[in-house]
N, C-alpha and C positions, 0 to 999 in steps of 0.2 A: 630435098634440103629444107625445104620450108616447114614440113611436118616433121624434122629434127628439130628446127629451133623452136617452132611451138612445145613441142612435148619436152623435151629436156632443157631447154633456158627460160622461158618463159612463164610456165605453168608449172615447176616443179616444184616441191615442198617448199627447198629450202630457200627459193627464192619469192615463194611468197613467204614466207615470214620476215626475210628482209625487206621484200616491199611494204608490207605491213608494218613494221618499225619506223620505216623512215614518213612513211605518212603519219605514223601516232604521235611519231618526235617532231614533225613538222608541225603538225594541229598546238602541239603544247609549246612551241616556240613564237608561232602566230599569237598564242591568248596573249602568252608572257609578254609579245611585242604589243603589243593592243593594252595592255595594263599596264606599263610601264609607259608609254605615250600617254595614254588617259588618267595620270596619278591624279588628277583635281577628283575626278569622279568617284575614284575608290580610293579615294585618300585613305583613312583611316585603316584599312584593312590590304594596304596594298603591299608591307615588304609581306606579311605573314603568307597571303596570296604567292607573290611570287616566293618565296623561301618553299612552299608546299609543293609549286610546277616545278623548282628547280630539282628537288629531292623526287620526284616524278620523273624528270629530266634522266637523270643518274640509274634511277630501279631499269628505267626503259633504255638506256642504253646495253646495264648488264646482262638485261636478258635478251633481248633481241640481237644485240649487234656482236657483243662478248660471249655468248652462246652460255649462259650461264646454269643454263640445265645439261649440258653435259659433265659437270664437277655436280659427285653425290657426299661430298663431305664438305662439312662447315668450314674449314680451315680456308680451302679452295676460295670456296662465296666469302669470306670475311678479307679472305687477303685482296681480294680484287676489289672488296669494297674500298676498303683503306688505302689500296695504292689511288685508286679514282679521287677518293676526298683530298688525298696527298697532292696529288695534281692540281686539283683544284684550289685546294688552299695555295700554291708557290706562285699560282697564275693572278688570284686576288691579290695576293700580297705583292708581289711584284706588279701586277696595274696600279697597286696604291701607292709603293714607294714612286714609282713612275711621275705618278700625279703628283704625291707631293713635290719633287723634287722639282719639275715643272713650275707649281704654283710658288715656289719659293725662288727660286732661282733667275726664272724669264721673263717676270713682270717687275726686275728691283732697277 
């Protein structure tokens, strides 16, 4: 039993790549938390910094976790970009109306 779940769950391709992912996504979530705490330090160069992890953030989900090298046509890799920024954009925008709505509303 034990040299089953080594060789087929543990050590297999596909689950090191996912292990590999989630530690590369983790390493880039760490910086971004460390620059985003330390903005006095890298002040000047800290949204473009993080704007560059985040778009790092995004490539390294589609290929690791979305499995993005199984699709061999463009249409495929463009639509999963676009639905990802799609999401992303209604989550920003809705934390922001959030907020404002918050700051206008609960401190009058």
């Amino acid at each position: 039993m034990k040299n089953f779940l080594i060789q087929y769950f543990f050590f297999s391709n596909r689950n090191n790549i996912y292990f590999f992912g989630w530690i590369w996504t983790l390493m880039i979530s760490i910086v971004s938390f460390i620059i985003a705490k330390n903005y006095k330090l890298f002040k000047s160069y800290t949204f473009f910094v993080l704007l560059f992890l985040c778009i790092l953030q995004i490539i390294s989900h589609l290929i690791f976790f979305f499995d993005i090298k199984k699709f061999s046509d463009l249409n495929s890799i463009l639509g999963m970009f676009f639905f990802s920024l799609l999401v992303i954009c209604i989550i920003i925008s809705g934390s922001i109306w959030i907020m404002h709505n918050l700051d206008c509303y609960h401190f009058e």
